[in-house]
C-alpha positions in Angstrom: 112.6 160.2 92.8 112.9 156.6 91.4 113.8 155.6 87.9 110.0 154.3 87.4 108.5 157.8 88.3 110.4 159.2 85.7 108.2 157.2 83.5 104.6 157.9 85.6 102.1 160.0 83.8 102.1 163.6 85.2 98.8 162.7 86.8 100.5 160.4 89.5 102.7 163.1 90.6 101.9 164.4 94.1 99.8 166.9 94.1 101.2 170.6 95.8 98.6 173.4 96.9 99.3 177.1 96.3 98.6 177.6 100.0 101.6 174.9 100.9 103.8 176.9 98.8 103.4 180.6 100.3 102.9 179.1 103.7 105.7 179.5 106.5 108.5 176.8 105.0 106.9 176.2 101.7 109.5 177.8 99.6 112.1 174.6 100.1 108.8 172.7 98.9 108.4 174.6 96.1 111.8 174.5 95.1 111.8 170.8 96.0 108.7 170.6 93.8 110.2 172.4 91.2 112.9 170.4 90.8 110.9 167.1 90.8 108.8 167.9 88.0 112.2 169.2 86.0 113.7 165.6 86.9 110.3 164.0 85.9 110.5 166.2 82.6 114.2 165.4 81.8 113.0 161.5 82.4 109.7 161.6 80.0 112.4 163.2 77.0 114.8 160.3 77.9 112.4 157.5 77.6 110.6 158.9 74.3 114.4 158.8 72.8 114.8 155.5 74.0 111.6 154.1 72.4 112.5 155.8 69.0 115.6 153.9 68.9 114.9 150.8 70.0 114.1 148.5 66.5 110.8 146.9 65.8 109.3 149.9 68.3 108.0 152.5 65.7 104.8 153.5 64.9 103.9 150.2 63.0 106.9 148.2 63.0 108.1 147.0 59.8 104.9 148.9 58.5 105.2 152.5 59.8 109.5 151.9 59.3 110.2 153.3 56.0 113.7 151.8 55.7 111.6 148.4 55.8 108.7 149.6 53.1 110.8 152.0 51.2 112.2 151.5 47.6 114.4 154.3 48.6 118.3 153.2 49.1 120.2 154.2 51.7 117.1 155.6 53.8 117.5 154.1 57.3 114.9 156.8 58.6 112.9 158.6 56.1 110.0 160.6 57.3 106.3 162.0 56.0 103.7 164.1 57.1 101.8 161.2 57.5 104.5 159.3 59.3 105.3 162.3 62.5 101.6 161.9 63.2 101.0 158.5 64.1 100.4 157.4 67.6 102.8 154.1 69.0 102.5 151.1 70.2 99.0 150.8 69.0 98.8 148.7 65.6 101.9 147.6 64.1 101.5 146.9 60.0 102.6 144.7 57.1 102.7 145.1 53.2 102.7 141.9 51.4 102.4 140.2 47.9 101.1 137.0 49.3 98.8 135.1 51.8 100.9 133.9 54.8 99.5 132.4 57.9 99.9 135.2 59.9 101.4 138.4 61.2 105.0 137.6 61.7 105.5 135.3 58.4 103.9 138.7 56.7 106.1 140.4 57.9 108.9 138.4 57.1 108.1 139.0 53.4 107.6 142.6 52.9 106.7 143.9 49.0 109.1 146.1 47.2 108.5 148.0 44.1 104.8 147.2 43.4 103.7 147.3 39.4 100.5 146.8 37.3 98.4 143.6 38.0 101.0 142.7 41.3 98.8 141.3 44.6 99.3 143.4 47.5 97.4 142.2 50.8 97.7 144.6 54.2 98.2 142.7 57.7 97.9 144.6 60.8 98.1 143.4 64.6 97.0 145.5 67.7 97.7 145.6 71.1 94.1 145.7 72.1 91.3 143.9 70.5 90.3 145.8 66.8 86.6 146.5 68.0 88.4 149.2 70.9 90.4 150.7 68.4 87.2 151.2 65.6 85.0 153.7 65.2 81.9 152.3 66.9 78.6 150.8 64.9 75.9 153.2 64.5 72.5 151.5 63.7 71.1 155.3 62.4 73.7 155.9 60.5 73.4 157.3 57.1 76.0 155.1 55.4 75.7 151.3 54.5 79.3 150.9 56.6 77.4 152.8 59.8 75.8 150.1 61.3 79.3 148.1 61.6 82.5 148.9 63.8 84.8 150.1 61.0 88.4 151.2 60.6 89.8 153.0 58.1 92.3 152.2 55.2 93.6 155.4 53.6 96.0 155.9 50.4 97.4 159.3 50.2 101.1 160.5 49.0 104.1 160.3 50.8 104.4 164.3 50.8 101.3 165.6 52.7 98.3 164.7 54.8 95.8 164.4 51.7 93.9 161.3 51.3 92.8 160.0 48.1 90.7 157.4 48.9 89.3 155.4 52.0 88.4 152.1 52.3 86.0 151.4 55.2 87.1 148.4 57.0 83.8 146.8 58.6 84.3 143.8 61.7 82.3 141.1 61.8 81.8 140.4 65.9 84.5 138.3 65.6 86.9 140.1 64.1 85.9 142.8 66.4 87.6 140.6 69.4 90.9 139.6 67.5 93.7 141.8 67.3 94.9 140.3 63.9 93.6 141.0 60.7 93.9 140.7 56.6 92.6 143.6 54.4 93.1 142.2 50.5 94.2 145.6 48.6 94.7 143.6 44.9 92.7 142.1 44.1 89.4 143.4 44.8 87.3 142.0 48.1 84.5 142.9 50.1 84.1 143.0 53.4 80.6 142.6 56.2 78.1 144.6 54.4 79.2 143.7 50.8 81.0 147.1 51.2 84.5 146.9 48.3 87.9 147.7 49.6 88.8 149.6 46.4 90.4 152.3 47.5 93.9 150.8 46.4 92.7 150.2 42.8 90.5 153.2 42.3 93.9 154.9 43.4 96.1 153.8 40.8 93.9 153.3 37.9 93.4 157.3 38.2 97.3 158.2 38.7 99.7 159.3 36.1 101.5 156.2 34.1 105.0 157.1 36.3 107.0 156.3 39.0 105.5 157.6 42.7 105.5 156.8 46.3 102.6 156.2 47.8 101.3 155.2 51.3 98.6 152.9 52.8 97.6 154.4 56.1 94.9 152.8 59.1 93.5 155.0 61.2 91.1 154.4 63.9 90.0 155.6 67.5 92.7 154.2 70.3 91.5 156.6 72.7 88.2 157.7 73.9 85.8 157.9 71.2 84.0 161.5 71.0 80.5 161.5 68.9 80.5 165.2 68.3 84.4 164.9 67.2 84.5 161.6 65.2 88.1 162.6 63.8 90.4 159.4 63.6 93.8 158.7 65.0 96.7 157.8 62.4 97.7 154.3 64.0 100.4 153.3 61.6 101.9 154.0 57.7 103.4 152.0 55.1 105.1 153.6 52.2 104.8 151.9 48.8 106.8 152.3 45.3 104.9 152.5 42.7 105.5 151.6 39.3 103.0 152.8 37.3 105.7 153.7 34.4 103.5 150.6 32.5 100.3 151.8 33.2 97.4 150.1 34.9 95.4 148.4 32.5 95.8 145.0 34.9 94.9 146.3 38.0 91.6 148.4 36.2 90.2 145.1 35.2 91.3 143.8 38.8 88.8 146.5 39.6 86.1 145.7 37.4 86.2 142.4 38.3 83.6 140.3 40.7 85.2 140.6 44.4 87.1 137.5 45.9 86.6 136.6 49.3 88.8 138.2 51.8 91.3 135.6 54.0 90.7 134.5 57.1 93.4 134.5 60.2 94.7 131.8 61.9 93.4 131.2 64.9 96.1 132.5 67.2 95.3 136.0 65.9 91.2 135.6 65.7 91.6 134.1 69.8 93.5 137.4 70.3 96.3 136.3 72.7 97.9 137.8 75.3 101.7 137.5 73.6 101.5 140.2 71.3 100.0 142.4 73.9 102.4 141.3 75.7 105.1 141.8 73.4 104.3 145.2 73.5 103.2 146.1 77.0 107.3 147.0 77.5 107.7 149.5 74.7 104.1 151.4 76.2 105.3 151.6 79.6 109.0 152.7 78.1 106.5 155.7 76.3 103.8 156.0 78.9 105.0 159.2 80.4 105.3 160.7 76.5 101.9 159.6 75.0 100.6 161.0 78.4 102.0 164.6 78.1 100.9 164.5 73.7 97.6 163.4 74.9 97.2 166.1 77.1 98.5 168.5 74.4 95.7 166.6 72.2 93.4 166.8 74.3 94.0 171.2 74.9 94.1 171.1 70.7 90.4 168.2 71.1 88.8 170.7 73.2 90.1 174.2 71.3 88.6 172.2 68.3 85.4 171.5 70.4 85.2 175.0 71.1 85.8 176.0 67.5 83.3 173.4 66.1 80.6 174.8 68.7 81.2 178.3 67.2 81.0 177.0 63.8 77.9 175.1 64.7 76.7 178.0 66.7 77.0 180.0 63.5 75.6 177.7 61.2 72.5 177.6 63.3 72.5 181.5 63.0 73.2 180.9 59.3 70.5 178.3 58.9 67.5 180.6 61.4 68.3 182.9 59.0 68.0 181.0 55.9 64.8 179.3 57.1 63.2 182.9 57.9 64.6 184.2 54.6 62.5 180.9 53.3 59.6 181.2 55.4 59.3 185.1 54.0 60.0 183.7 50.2 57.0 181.5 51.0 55.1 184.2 52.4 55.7 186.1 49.5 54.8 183.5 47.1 51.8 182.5 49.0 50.8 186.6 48.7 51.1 186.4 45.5 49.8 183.0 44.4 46.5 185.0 46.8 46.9 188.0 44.6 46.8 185.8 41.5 44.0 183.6 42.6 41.7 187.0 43.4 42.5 188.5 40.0 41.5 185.9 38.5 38.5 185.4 40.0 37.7 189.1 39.0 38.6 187.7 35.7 36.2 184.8 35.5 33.6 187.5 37.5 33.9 189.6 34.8 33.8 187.4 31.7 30.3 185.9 33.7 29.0 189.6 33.8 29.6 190.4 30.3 27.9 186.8 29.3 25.3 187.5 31.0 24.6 191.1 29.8 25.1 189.7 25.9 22.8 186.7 26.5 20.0 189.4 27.6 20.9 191.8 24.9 20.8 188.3 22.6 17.0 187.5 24.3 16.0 191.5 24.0 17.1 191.2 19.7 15.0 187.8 19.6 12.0 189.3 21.1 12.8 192.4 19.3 13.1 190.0 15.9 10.0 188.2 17.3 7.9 191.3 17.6 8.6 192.6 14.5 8.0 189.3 12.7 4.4 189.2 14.2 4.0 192.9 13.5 5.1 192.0 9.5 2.8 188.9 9.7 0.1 191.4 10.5 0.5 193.7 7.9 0.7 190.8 5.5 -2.2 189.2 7.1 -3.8 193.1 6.2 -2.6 193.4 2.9 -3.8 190.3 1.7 -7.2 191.1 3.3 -7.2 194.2 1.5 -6.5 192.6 -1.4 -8.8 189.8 -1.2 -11.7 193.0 -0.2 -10.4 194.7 -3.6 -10.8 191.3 -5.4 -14.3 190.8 -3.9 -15.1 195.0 -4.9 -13.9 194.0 -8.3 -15.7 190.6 -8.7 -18.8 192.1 -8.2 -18.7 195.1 -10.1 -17.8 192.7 -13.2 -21.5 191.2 -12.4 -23.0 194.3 -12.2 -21.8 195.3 -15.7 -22.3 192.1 -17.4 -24.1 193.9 -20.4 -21.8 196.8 -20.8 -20.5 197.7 -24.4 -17.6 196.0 -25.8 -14.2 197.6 -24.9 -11.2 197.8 -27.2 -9.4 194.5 -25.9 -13.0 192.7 -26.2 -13.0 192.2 -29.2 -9.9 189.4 -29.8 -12.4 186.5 -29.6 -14.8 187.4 -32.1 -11.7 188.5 -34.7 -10.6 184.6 -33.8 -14.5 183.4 -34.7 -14.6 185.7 -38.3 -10.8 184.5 -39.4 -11.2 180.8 -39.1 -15.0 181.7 -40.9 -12.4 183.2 -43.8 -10.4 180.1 -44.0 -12.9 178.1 -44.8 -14.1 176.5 -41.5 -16.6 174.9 -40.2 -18.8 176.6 -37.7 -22.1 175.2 -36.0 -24.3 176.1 -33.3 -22.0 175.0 -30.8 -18.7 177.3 -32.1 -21.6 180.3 -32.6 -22.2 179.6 -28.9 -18.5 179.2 -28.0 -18.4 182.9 -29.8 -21.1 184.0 -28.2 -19.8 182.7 -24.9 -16.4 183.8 -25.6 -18.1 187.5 -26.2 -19.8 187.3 -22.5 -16.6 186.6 -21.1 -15.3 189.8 -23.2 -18.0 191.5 -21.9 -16.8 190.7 -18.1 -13.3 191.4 -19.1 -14.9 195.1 -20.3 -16.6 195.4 -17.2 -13.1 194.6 -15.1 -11.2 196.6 -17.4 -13.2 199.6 -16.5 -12.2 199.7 -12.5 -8.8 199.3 -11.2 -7.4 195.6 -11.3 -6.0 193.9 -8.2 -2.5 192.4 -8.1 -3.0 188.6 -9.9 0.1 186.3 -8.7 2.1 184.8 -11.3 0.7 181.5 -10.8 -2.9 182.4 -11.3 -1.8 184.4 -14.4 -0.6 181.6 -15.8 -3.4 179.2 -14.8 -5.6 181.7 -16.5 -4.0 181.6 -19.9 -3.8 177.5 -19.9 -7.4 177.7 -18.8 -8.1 180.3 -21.9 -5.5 177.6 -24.8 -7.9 175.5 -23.8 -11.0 177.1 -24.3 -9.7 178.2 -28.0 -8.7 174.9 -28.3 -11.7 173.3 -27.8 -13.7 176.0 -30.2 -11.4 174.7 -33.1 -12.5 171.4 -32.3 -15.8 171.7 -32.4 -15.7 174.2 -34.9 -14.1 171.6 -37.0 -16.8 169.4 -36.5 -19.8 171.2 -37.4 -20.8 173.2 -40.3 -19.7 177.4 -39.8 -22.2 179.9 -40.0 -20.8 183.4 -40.8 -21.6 185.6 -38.1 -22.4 189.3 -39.6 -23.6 190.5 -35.9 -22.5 191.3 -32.5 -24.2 188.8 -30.0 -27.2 190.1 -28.7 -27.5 192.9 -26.2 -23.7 193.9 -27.0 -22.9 197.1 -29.3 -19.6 197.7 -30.2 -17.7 201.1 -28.6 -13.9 200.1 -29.0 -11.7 198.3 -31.2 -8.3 196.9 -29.8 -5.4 198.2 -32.3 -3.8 195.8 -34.4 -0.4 197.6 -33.7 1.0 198.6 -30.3 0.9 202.5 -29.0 4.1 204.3 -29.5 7.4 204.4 -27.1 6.8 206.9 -24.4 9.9 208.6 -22.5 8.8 207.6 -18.9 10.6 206.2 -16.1 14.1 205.3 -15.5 16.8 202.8 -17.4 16.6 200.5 -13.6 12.8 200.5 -14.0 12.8 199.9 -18.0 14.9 196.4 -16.3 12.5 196.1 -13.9 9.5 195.8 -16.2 11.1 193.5 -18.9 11.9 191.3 -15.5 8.8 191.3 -14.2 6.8 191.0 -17.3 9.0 187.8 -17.8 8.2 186.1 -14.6 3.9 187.1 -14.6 3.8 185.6 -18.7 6.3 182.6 -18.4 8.4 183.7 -21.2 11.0 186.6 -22.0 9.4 189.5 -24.4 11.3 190.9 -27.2 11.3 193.9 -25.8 8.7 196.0 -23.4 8.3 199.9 -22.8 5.8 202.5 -21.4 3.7 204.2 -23.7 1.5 206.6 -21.2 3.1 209.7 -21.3 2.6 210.2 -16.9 2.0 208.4 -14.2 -1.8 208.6 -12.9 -2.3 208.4 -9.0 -5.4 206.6 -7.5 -6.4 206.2 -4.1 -9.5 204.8 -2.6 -11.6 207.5 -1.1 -11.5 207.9 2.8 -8.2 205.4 2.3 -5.0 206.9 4.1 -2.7 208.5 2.1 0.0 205.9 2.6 -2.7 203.2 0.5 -2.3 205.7 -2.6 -0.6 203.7 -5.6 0.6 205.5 -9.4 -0.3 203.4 -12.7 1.1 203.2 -16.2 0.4 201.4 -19.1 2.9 199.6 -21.1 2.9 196.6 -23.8 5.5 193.5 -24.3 6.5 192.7 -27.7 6.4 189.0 -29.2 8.2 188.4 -32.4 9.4 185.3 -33.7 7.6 182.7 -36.0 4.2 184.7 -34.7 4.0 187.8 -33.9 2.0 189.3 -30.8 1.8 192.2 -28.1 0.1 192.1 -24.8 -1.0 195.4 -22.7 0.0 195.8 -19.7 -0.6 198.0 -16.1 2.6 198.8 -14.1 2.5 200.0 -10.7 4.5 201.5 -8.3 4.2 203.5 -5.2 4.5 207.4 -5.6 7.7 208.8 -6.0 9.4 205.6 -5.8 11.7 204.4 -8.3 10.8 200.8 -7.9 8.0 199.0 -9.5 6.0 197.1 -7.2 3.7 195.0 -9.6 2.7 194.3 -13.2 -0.6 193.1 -15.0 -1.7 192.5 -18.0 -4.6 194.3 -19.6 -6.8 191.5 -21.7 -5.7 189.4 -24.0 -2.8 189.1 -26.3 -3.0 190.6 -29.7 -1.9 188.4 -32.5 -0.8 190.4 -36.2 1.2 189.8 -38.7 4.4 190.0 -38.3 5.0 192.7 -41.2 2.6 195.0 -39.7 4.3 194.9 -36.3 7.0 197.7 -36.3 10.5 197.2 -34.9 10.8 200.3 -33.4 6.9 201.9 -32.3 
């Protein structure tokens, strides 16, 4: 075997047949065999040495060396999680405190111990162009970064694998075909897409105010790029002292600041020449056979992950046709319910409708209940006052038919009036004989009404009837006044006198209750316009009368009764009280002639 085929991936080894082995002769082929692929072994372990040793051959030259970065003394070779992960001769890297006009001049000035408000600008250089080594645009993509080719700029600690922050690195198309670019860290820049590369400030500006290590990694995608495995390669790492013993006050206003814009290459590394690559092309070959057998041990672990990641998304398929039936039975639920709801309430509203409905009849049955009683009251009143107006019509003309009956006790008022102003000294003529003698006819008619049961008089044609009889005494003084006065020594003609009227009242008769003894100084108020001194009964019983051939519900009881005037003058009026029988109430009151007019002296207090 030659010293280059020591080198060769395993893949260009020939290729041996299980038949050639167990076939007559094969076993000093398979031994031959085996002891090729022992010598190619032993030659893959020899050249991966050799390209570990050789200087400026690490993972990112002066950037992935840590004896270059590192603030620690006396550490030729110092090591991190980070650092045993990254795959050579891909991107070599360089930390510095200043703009330089390229990769090499960068690297000639490599930052030490970094501290608050201190520049710090990240130059890197590939072997390929940068657009191969990116994770590739994605014009769906969710992010604002997705719709560029992007690498990645991580800053983690120097003593495990965890990031604490990312800054995506977006290409323009050019810088997608270079192989050299600058990535500003301090201060603050954006890059294609107005997308910040902060992740170095936002870093430190959250740390603790001590010393620390910390590292600035680039990862990307040097080999084939897997869409349903998008996990980057570490390409190279640069290890930073931090002094943060200060604080960060510098660098968080750095932060806060408006972004600069970021520096461009030279044009050697935007062309993307052949000299780096082929600067490099020796230490790959020296490693070929190495990177080969790692990436076939990546590419077991790429498709063990594959596998796992199908079972996880195999799961979480399970997870989420369970979830969404689980939803679709919530909303089945809800929707049975929301139905349930929706019916009950309609049997609600139903409901409320049918009991409306039955108190809007039972309100029309009370009207036309209201309504028929109402017409059946206005008939009855339209009866009684028919009855009442017959009565009035009966009595009217039984007072014609005993115009020329004797004088009655109450009859005889006017003609006392005549023969008292004749005592005085007045003058009376013809025409005050004839007022006499006309107020003795009208006596006479009051006799003749006197004798038959009265109808109810309202209280205003009470009172018209005493104005109307002030008057007619008024105008007898007058004219009396006027004209000589003839005694009168007789009764006018064709009247004889049966009756006198009493000067004083009858006696106080225990009848009735105290409510109707109320009751008739009440009502005698309202039918004579003024309140009595006092009033009482003075029959000793009721008396019934009732038409004949009249129902028995028509019957009515009477009593007598007088009101008592005293004041300046002195009077007392008669009067008829009715009321139905056996009631308590009193349903009317009348008065019986005229009012009687004494002397006060001869009217007792107590009758």
């Amino acid at each position: 075997m030659s010293p280059s085929d020591a080198f060769a991936p395993v893949s260009r080894l020939p290729a041996v047949s299980l038949q050639s082995i167990h076939s007559p002769g094969g076993r000093l082929r398979g031994a031959a065999l085996a002891r090729g692929i022992q010598a190619a072994l032993l030659g893959m372990g020899l050249a991966a040495l050799a390209a570990c040793s050789t200087p400026g051959s690490s993972s990112g030259g002066s950037g992935a060396d840590y004896s270059t970065n590192s603030s620690i003394s006396g550490a030729a070779s110092v090591s991190s999680p980070a650092s045993e992960r990254v795959l050579d001769g891909v991107v070599d890297l360089a930390l510095t405190d200043r703009v330089t006009g390229s990769f090499d001049e960068a690297r000639a000035h490599p930052v030490g111990t970094v501290k608050d408000g201190q520049s710090l600008y990240l130059y890197l250089r590939s072997t390929r162009p940068l657009g191969e080594i990116a994770h590739p645009a994605d014009p769906y993509g969710k992010n604002s970064f997705s719709g560029y080719p992007h690498l990645f700029v991580q800053i983690g600690d120097n003593q495990s694998l965890r990031i604490i922050n990312t800054c995506y690195v977006t290409l323009t198309p050019a810088e997608a075909k270079a192989t050299e670019l600058i990535v500003p860290l301090a201060p603050l820049s954006n890059r294609v897409g107005d997308l910040p590369t902060d992740c170095w400030l936002e870093t430190v500006t959250h740390l603790e105010p001590v010393r620390q290590t910390l590292e600035v990694r680039l990862a990307g995608f040097p080999g084939k790029f897997e869409s349903w495995l998008p996990v980057p390669d570490l390409l190279g790492v640069v290890a930073v002292d931090t002094d943060l013993s200060g604080g960060s006050a510098a660098w968080g206003r750095m932060l806060r600041a408006k972004p600069v814009e970021s520096p461009a290459l030279p044009a050697a590394g935007r062309a993307g020449k052949t000299a780096a690559a082929g600067g490099a092309s020796g230490t790959a070959g020296a490693a070929g056979a190495a990177v080969s057998a790692r990436k076939a041990e990546e590419a077991r672990r790429a498709e063990e992950a594959r596998k796992a990641e199908e079972g996880r998304r195999a799961e979480a398929a399970r997870r989420a046709e369970e979830a969404r039936r689980a939803e679709e039975a919530r909303r089945a639920e809800e929707a049975r319910k929301a139905e349930e709801a929706r019916r009950a309430e309609e049997a609600r509203k139903a409901e409320e409708a049918r009991r409306l409905e039955e108190a809007r009849k039972a309100e029309e049955a009370r009207r036309a209940e209201e309504a028929h009683k109402a017409e059946e009251a206005r008939r009855a009143e339209e009866a009684r006052k028919a009855e009442e107006a017959r009565q009035a019509e009966a009595a009217r003309k039984a007072a014609r038919d005993k115009a020329q009956s004797p004088i009655t006790r109450n009859e005889i008022f006017p003609l006392n009036r005549a023969g008292s102003a004749v005592a005085q000294g007045g003058a009376a003529v013809a025409g005050g004989a004839a007022a006499v003698a006309g107020g003795a006819a009208s006596a006479a008619g009051a006799a003749g009404s006197a004798g038959t049961a009265q109808p109810a008089v309202p209280v205003n044609s009470r009172a018209a009837t005493a104005a109307s009889t002030a008057a007619a005494v008024k105008g007898a003084r007058e004219s009396a006044a006027q004209q000589p006065v003839k005694p009168i020594s007789t009764m006018p003609a064709g009247a004889r006198l049966t009756a006198v009227t009493p000067l004083r009242p009858a006696a106080r008769q225990a009848v009735g209750t105290q409510r109707m003894a109320h009751q008739l100084q009440s009502l005698t108020s309202t039918l004579l316009g003024r309140e009595p001194s006092e009033t009482y009964f003075i029959d000793r019983r009721w008396q019934t009368q009732r038409e004949p051939g009249a129902p028995r519900s028509t019957a009515r009881q009477t009593i007598h009764a007088v009101a008592v005037f005293r004041g300046e003058e002195c009077s007392w009026q008669s009067l008829l009280v009715t009321r139905r029988p056996g009631s308590g109430t009193l349903t009317e009151v009348v008065a019986e002639g005229d009012e009687v007019r004494i002397p006060c002296p001869d009217l007792k207090a107590a009758p």
